[in-house]
N, C-alpha and C positions, 0 to 999 in steps of 0.2 A: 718573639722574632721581630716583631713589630718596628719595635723601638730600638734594638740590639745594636743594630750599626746606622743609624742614622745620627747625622751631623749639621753644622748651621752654615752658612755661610750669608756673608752678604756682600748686596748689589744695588746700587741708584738707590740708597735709603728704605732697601727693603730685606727683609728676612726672609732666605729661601732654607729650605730644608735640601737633602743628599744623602742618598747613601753609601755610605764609606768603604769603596773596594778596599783602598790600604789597610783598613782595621781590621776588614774579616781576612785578608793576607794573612795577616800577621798573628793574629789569633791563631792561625795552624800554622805558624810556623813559614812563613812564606815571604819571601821580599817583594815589592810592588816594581821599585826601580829592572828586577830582571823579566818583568813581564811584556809582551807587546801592547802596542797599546789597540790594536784591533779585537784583543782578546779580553782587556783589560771593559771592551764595551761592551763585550759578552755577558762578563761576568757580573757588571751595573744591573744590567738588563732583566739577568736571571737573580739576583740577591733582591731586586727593587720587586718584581712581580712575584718571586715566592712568597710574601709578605700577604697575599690574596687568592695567589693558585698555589695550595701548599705542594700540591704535586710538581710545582716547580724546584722543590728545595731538593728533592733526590740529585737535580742535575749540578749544583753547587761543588759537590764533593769533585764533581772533574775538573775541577777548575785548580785544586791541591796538585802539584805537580802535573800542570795541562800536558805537556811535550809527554807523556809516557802514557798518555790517555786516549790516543786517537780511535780504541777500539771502544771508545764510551762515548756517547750522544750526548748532543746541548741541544736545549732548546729554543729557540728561537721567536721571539714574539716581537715585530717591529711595532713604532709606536704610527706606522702609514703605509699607506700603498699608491704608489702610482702608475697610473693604466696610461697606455697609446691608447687610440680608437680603433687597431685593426683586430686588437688582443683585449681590450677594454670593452668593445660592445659586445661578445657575447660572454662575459664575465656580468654586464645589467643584464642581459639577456635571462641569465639563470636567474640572478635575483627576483626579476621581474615574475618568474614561472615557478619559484620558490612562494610568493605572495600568491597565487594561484593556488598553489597547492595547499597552503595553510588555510586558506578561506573556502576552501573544498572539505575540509579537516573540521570544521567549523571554528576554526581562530581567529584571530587577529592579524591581518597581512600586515600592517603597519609596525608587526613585529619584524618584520625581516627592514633589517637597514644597515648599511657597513658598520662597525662595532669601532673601526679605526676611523679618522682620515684620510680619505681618496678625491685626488685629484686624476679627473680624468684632460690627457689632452690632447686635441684632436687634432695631427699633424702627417699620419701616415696616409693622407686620400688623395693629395692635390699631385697631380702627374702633367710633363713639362709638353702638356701638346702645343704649345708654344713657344718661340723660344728668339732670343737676339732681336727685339726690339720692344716699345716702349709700351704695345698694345699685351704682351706676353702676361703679365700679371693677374689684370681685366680677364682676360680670355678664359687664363688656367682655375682662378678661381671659379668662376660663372660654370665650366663646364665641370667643375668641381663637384658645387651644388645639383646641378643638373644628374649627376652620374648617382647621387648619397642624398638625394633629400629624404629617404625613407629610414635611412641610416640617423643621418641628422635629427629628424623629426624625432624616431624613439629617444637619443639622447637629451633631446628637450625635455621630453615628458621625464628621462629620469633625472635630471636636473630637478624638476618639480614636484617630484614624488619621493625621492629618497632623504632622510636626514644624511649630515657629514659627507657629502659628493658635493665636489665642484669641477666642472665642466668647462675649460679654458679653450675658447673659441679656435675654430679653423683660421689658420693664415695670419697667427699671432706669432706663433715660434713653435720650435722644434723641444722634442719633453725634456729633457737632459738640461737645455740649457736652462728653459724656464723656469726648472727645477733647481738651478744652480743659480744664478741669476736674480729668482723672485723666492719662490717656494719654502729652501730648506732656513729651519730657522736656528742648524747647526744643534744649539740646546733649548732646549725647549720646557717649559713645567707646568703645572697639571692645578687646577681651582684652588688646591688647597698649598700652591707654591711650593711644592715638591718638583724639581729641577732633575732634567735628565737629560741625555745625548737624542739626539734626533736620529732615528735609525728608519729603515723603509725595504722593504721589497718593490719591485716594478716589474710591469712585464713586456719588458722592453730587455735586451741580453746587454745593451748598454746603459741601463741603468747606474752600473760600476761607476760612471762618471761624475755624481757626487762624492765619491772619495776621498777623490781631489780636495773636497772642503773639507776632510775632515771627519763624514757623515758615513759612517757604516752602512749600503746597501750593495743588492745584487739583483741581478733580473731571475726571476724564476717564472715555470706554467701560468697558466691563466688558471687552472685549475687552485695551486700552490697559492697564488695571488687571491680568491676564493676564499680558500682556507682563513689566511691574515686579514680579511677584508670583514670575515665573520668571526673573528675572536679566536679561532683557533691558533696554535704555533705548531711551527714546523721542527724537524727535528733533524739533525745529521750529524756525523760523527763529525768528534773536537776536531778542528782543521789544523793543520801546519801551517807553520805560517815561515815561508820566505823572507828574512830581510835582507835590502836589496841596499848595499851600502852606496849613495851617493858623493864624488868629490869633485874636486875642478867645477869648472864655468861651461857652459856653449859657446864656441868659436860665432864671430860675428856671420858667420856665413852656414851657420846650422839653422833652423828652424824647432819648433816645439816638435813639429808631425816628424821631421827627421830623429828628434829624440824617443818620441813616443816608434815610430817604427824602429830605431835597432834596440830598444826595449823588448819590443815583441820578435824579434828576431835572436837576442839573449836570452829572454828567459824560454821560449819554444826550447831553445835545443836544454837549459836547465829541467826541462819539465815540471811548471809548478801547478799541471792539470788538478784540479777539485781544490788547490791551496789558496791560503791568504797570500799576498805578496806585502808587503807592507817596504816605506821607504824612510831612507833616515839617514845621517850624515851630514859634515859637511856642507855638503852641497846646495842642500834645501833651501839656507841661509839667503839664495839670492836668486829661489826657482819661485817666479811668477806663478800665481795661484791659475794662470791660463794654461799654464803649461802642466802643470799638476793634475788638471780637468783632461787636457787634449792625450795623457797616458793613463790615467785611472781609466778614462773611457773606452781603452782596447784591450781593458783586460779580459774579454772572452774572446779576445784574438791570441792573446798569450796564454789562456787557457787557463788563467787562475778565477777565482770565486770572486775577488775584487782584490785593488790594487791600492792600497789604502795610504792615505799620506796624514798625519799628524796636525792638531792645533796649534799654530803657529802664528808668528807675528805676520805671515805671508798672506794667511788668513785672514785673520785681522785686516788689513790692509785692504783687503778681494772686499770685504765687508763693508766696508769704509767707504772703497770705488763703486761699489752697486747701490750704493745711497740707504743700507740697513742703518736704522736709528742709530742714533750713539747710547741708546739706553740698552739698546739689544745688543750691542758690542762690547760694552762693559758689562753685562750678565753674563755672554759667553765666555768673556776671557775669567771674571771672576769665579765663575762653576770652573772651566777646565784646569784651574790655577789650583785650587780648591781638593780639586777629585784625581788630580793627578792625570788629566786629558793634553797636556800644554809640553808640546813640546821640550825636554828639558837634555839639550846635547851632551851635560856631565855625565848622563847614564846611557850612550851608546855604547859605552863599552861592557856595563851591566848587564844592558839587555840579553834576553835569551832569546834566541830564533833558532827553530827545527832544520832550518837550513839558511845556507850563507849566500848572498851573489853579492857582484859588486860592478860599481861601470862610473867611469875617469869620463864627463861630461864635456870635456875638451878634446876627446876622440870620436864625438858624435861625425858624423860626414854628413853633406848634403848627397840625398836617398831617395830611390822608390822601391815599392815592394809590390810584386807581381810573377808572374802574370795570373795568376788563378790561386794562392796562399797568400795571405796580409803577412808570415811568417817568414817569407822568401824577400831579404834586402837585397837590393842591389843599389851599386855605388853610379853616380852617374857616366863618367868616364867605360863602364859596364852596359851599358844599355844598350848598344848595337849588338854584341856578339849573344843576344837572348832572342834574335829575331833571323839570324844564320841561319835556322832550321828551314827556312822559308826560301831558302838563295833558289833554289830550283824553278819555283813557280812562277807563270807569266806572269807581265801588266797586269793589272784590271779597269778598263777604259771604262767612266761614266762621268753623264752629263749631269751637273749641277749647276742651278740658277744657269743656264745658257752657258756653260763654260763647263771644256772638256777636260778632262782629269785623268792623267794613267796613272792610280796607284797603284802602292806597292805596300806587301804587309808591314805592319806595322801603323801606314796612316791612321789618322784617328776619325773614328766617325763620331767620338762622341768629347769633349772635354768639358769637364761639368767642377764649379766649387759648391761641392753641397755637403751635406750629414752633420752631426752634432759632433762630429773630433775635431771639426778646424773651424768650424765658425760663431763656435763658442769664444774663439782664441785672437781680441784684435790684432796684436801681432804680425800675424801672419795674413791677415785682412789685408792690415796697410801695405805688407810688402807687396801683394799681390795689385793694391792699388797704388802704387807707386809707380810698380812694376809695369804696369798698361800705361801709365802717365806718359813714363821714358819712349815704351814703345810707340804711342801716336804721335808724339810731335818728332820721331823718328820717321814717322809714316809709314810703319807696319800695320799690314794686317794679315785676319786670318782665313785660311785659304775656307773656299765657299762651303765645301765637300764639311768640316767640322763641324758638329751641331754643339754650341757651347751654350753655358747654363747656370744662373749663379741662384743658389736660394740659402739666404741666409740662416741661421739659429735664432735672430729675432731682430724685432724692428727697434731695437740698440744698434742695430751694426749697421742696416741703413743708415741711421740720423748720423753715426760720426764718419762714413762713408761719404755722406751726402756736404755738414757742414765742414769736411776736412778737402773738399771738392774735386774728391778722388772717383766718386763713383762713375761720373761725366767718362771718363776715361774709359772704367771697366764697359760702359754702355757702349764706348767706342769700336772694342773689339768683339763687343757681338754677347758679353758676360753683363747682360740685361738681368733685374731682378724678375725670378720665373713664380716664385711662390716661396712664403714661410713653412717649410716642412722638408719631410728627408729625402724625396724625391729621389734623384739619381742611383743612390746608395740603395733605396731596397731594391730597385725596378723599376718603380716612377719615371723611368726617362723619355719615354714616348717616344715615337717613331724617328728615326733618324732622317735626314735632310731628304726630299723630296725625290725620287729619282736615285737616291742610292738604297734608300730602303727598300726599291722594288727592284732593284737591283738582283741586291742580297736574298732580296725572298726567292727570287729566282736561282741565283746561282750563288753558293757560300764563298767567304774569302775571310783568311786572317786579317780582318779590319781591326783593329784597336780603339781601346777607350782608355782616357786617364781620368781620374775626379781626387777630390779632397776627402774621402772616404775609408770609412776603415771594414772593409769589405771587399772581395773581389772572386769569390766562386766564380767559377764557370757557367756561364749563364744567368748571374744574377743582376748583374746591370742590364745589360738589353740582352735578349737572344741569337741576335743579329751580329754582335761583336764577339771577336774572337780573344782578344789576351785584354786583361783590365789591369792598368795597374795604379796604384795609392802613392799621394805624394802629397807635398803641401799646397797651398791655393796658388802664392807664386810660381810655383815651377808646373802647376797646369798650366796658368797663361803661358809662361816659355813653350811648352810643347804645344799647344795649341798655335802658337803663332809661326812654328816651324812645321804642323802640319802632319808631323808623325812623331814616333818614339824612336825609332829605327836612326839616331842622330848621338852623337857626343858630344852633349851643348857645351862642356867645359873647354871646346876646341872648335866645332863646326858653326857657322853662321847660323843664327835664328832665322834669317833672312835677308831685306836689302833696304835701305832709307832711299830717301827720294834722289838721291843721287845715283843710286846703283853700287853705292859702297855696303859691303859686309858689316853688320850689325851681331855682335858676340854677347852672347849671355851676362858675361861679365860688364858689358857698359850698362844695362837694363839692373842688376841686382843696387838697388837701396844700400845706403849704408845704415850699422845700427842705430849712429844720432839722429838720423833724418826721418828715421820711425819712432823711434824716442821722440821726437818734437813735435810731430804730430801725434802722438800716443798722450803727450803731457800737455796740446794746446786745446786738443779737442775730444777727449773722449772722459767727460766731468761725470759723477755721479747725480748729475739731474738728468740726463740720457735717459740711468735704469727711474728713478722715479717718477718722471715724466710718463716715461711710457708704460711702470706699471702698475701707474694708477687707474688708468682707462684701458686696462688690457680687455676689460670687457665686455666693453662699449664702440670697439676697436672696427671689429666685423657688422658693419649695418645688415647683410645677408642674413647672416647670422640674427639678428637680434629679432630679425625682421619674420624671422620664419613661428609657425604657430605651432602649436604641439598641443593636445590634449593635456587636462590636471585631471588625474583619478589617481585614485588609490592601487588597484591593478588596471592592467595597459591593457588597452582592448584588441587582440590581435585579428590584424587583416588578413584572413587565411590565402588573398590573392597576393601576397607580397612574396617575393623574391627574394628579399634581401634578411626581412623579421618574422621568425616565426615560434612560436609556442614549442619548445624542448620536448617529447617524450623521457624524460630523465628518473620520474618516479613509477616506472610502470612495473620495476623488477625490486619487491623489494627481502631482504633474506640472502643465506647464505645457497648459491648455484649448487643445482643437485648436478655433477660434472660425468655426465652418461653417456657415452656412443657419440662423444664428439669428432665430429670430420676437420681434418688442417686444410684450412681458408688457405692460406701459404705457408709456403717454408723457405725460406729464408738465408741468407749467408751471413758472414761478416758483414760488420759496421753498419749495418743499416741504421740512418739518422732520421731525425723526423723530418728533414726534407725528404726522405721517400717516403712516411707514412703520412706526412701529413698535408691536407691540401695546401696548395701554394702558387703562384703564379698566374695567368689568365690560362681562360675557362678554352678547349678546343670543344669544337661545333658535335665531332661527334665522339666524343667521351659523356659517360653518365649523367654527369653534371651541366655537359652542354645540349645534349636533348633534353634534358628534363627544362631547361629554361625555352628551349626551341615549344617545348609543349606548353610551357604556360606563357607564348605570346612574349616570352621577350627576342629580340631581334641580335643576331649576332653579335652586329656593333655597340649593342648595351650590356655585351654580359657582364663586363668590368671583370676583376679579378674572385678568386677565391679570398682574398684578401678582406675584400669590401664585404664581402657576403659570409663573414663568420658567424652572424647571425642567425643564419639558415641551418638547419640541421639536415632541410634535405637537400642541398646544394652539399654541403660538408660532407656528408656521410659517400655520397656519390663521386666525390675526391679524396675519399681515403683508401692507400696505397694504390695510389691511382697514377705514379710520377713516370712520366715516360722514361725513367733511370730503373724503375727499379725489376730485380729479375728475381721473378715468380721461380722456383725450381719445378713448380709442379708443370709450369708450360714452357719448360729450357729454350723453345723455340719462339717465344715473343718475348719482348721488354715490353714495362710495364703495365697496368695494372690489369693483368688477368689471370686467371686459374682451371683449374680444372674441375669440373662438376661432379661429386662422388653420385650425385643424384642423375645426371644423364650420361657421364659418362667422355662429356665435352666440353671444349676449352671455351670458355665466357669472360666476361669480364669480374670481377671481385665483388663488385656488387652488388652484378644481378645473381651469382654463387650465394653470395649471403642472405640475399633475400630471399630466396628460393629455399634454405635451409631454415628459414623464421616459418617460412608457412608451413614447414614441415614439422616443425617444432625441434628442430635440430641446432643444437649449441655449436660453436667453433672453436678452434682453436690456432693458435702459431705458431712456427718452429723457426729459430734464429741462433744465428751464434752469438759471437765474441760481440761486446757493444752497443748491444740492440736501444738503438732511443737517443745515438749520439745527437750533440749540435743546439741548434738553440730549443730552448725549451718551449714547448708551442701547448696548445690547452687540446687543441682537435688530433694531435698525437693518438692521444690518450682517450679522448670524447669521440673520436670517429672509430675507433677499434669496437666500443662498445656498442654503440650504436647498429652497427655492423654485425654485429651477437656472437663475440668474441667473448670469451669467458675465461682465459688461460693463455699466456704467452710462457713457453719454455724455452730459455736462451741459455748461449753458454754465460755471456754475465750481460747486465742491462747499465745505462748510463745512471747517475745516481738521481735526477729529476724526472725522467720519464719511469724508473719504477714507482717515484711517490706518486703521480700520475695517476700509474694504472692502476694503484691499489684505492687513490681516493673516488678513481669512477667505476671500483668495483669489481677491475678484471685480477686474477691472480697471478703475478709474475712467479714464477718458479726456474732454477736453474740445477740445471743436470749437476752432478756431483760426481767426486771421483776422478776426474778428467774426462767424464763420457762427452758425446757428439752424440748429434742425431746419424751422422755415417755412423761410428763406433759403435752403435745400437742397434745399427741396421734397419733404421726408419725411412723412410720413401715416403711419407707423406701419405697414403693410400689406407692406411688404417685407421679404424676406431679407436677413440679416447677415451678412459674412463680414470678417474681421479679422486683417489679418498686422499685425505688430509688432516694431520693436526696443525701445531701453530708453527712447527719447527720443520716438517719432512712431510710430503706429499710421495702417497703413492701411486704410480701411474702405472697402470693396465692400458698397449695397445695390438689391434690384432685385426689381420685383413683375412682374407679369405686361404692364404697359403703359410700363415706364421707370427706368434705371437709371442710377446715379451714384457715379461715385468721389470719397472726400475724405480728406484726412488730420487727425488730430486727435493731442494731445499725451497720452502716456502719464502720467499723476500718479504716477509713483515719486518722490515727495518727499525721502524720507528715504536715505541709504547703503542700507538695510537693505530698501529694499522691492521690490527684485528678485527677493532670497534668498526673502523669504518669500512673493511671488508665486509663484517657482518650486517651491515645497515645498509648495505649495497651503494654504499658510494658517500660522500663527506654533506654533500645536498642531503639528502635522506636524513640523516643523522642529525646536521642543524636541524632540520625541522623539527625534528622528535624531542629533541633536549628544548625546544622554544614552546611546542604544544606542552611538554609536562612541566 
């Protein structure tokens, strides 16, 4: 097998090795030209590593006619992972308690180290408690530190304690971009010059954003990330794959974010949920490699798996401008040229795709999409009549900086350019600063009530910001640089202007917020704001300088230049050449090497902070934020006896209800338990920060003040009924009350259980919680690999049953024998009992092993001690 299809290629006067998809194609019969080329890296991936995991070779055969294969698994072994720090620290966290445990075992802890490459980087902490002026950066970072030094601290130590982790300081940039930008090195090859595609998981749900280059990834669990980080692969059925036929140009007055939102707005209504999307056409020919980044990156807005774009000269080019060697550009182009990665337009019409879309780039419209779906376009000349709901309600009078205000819904409390979809993208930078340019020497500005907020993707966009002497401008209208990280977009925005904030905390109003974001749930930017909606970074300034959304810029005044004459959207928009000449005078590939040669000497705070070297991490049992996991205490397969249902559940429940999220309230589980150990309201920071903590986490899971318990109809969120007293508690004093008792749990849900982004404490707080069994009517397809790798059993009713159709109430005992296919469930309360059988979710080869070993941690261990 070894040698079978391996081939030569060369590059910069060196001889690399490859392994030849087209040959084993063709060998069965197969043509390479009608394959995707998304799939086409699958099959590299799985031909190259069967050659040493022979149990990889089983999955080869689906790759023989893929499209008629979707009920057969691939498997999956990226050659990297890349962590955020909210979803990255307690991923060291386990390793950390994984070396713990080996050395309790009497091993070697120094056995445990990622098996892949992991860059961790730390961008999701910095929050905008400052904002619109030149002290805001200073400020946010300092309180930054202030808020994560124990968080910080442990990342140091596992900087210096793990092989293969590197650790890319706070307030350098945002992961995606730095990841697109410095990191991917597209292909890549191995000591002994064996060349291959750069592929990754991250656990970030925008990860997809490397696609853009080329680079096969997706975000998955922090769990799933785990898995890849310790040598395992993941497994899921052969995907479809969407190709999305590209033709025509963007009109000068579209934007990337305007193409990337009616992308997500086309394919939402195509449905290409759990699919590849892959793009091709025409079109590509003349789509800037930022603009490829700014829609690969919303593909878990459009709900596909990743949105993949092809090796092309576009690439090339992206390579060129970020300052990658010219030896590492002629390696990549010669491998893809080689292996059949390279773009090649004679065979779009060859190709084969499971399904078809298509979109004429010359009908893009300038867009936003809101108020509460990133899936929801709307056209500008549209944006008043989505705020009519509101015609009823009075003024709302408040004082801001000494100056009186009667808004009306729609104002904006908050306008922010931040997240990794638009400022990855100069582009739409310059317009934006262009765009502020025109407006101050028109003598606009933005009214005081706005809280506005710029934090770049990285200090690239600064410097051509800065030496293009646009940023002067954005400083002008209050769009101050607040911090390198994603701030606005997860939550990050911090409090809104002075005096409207306690406003609002008093009495609610449909306030608005717009940002450069590819996100916009309901309550996920601030809590305080009522409709969000996503646009490009220019057309926030525009609505920021007009003060609300509730406007038709394409007709109504922005506002008034110093004369008192009407200032129209249309004087303020850039034309293409004038960002073209600034795009081509000032944004050189010494930018990216300049700055990312010192990216990590960048942060003096940073460098400056101390951190223990040991081998295992000493933990401080008074910390808050880091603490030593209970993870190996249960080990074997659950004896599933006389289990009581912790909840029961309805439809769609996503892991924003199950899992913690948001800041911590004073008196929820989470927020007493910190009230006890002496921290003070104002430091409990978020759940976010503190994924670290197992006993913070566990005391926010299903803990979302959304979500509705069936067993207490009469509260929302996170409480239950006590089969033990008899009385409605919250969830996890239930659970822990059924531990002392020595009582297992379990939970009842329907249709979707797990939807949304993939989160690691989903999955780690149910267990923890002594959840043993989740029965739904179907589960999302990352939160069942989840639950099976932390050991709890997904099971789903058969048949078409329901827990109504069965006539279940929650109120009875569990009891559950099982093989590897069909579980039988026994439940019975004191008035009436029922037997049913329901299907075991072991999806993957692999998720027996690691149900039996009680969870995928357990399991490394075992295979590393023997």
């Amino acid at each position: 097998m070894e040698n079978t299809y391996q081939k030569q290629f060369q590059a910069n006067n060196k001889v690399y090795t490859y392994y030849d998809i087209a040959g084993f194609l063709a060998e069965h019969q197969q043509q390479l030209s009608a394959m995707p080329y998304s799939i086409r890296v699958l099959l590299e991936l799985t031909l190259r590593h069967s050659v040493t995991k022979p149990k990889m070779r089983e999955f080869l055969d689906s790759f023989i006619d893929w499209d008629k294969k979707h009920d057969e698994d691939v498997a999956y072994k990226p050659e990297r992972v890349i962590l955020q720090d909210f979803t990255g620290v307690p991923a060291l966290v386990d390793l950390a308690a994984m070396r713990d445990e080996v050395k309790k075992r009497g091993g070697d802890p120094e056995k445990i180290n990622p098996d892949v490459p992991v860059h961790l980087v730390i961008d999701h902490s910095v929050q905008v408690d400052m904002a619109a002026n030149d002290e805001a950066f200073d400020f946010n970072v300092k309180q930054e530190f202030k808020r994560n030094h124990e968080r910080y601290t442990f990342l140091k130590w596992a900087q210096n304690s793990f092989d293969n982790l590197t650790i890319i300081p706070p307030d350098t940039g945002i992961i995606h971009q730095v990841n697109l930008e410095y990191l991917s090195e597209v292909i890549r090859h191995d000591d002994k010059n064996v060349a291959f595609p750069d592929t990754l998981v991250g656990t970030d749900s925008h990860t997809t954003m490397i696609n853009g280059l080329g680079v096969l990834g997706w975000g998955v669990g922090g769990i799933e990330a785990e898995a890849s980080m310790l040598g395992e692969e993941s497994y899921f059925p052969m995907p479809k794959v969407v190709g999305v036929k590209l033709t025509g140009k963007l009109p000068e007055t579209a934007t990337a974010t305007d193409f990337a939102l009616t992308l997500t707005n086309l394919l939402r209504k195509h449905n290409v949920v759990g699919k590849f999307v892959e793009f091709y056409g025409p079109g590509l020919k003349d789509l800037p490699l930022a603009n490829r980044a700014t829609v690969a990156n919303m593909a878990p807005e459009y709900g596909a798996t990743c949105g993949f774009f092809p090796i092309d000269d576009q690439t090339l080019a992206y390579l060129k401008l970020t300052d990658r060697s010219a030896e590492q550009i002629e390696f990549i182009k010669a491998y893809a040229k080689a292996n059949s990665f390279f773009y090649n337009s004679a065979e779009d019409d060859q190709r084969h795709y499971s399904e078809n879309e298509s979109l004429d780039l010359s009908t893009v419209q300038s867009s936003l999409a809101g108020p509460k779906r990133p899936q929801d376009l709307i056209y500008l000349k549209d944006m008043p009549k989505h705020l009519r709901q509101y015609d009823e309600l009075p003024d709302y009078p408040v004082n801001v900086e000494d100056t009186d205000f009667s808004l009306r819904p729609g104002d904006l409390g908050i306008a922010a350019i931040t997240s990794c979809t638009n400022t990855s993208n100069p582009e739409v930078l310059i317009e934006a600063g262009l765009l502020a340019k025109r407006a101050v020497e028109k003598g606009l500005k933005i009214p005081k009530y706005v809280k506005t907020s710029f934090a770049p993707g990285s200090r690239v966009v600064t410097e051509y910001l800065k030496i293009a002497d646009l940023q002067q401008y954005l400083d002008a209208l209050g769009f101050n640089i607040v911090g390198y990280g994603c701030t606005t977009c997860i939550g990050n925005s911090g409090k809104l202007k002075e005096n409207l904030q306690s406003r609002l905390d008093n009495e609610a109003y449909p306030i608005a917020a717009i940002e450069s974001g590819n996100r916009n749930f309901e309550g996920r930017v601030n809590p305080l704001t009522k409709d969000t909606f996503l646009t490009s970074p220019p057309l926030v300034v525009a609505y920021a300088l007009a003060g609300t959304v509730d406007i038709d810029i394409t007709k109504d005044p922005l506002g008034h230049d110093k004369d008192g004459n009407p200032v129209y959207f249309k004087e303020l928009w850039p034309d293409a050449n004038e960002v073209s000449k600034v795009i081509h005078d000032y944004l050189k590939p010494e930018l990216f090497s300049t700055n990312y040669s010192n990216i990590f000497q960048q942060n003096k705070t940073w460098n400056e902070l101390t951190a223990p070297t040991s081998t295992t991490y000493q933990w401080d049992k008074r910390s808050t934020y880091i603490d030593d996991p209970p993870l190996f205490e249960n080990n074997g397969d659950a004896d599933l006896q006389d289990m009581r249902v912790l909840a029961k559940l309805g439809d769609s429940i996503t892991t924003d209800h199950i899992s913690p999220a948001g800041f911590i309230g004073k008196t929820t589980p989470a927020g007493k338990y910190l009230l006890e150990h002496g921290v003070q309201t104002t430091d409990f920071n978020s759940y976010g920060s503190r994924r670290g903590n197992h006993e913070v986490m566990m005391r926010g899971t299903l803990a979302n003040v959304r979500l509705q318990n069936e067993l207490t109809p009469d509260k929302r969120g996170g409480f239950t009924k006590s089969w033990l007293t008899g009385k409605d508690t919250t969830i996890y004093e239930a659970a822990m009350d059924y531990k002392k008792h020595g009582i297992d749990s379990v939970i009842l849900a329907g249709k979707d259980y797990g939807m949304g982004s993939s989160r690691d404490w989903a999955a780690k707080g149910v267990e923890l919680l002594g959840v043993k069994a989740v029965i739904a009517e179907s589960f999302e397809r990352i939160h069942r690999s989840n639950l099976v790798m932390m050991g709890v059993l997904p099971l789903q009713y058969l048949n078409g049953d329901t827990a109504e159709s069965l006539g279940l109430v929650g109120d009875e005992k569990f009891s559950i024998t099982r093989d590897d296919k069909v579980a039988h469930v026994h439940a019975e309360d004191d008035d009436h009992s029922i037997d049913f059988d329901v299907k075991v979710r072991f999806d993957a080869p692999i998720d027996s092993e690691y149900y039996k070993e009680h969870g995928i941690l357990p399991m490394v261990i075992g295979n590393k001690l023997n």
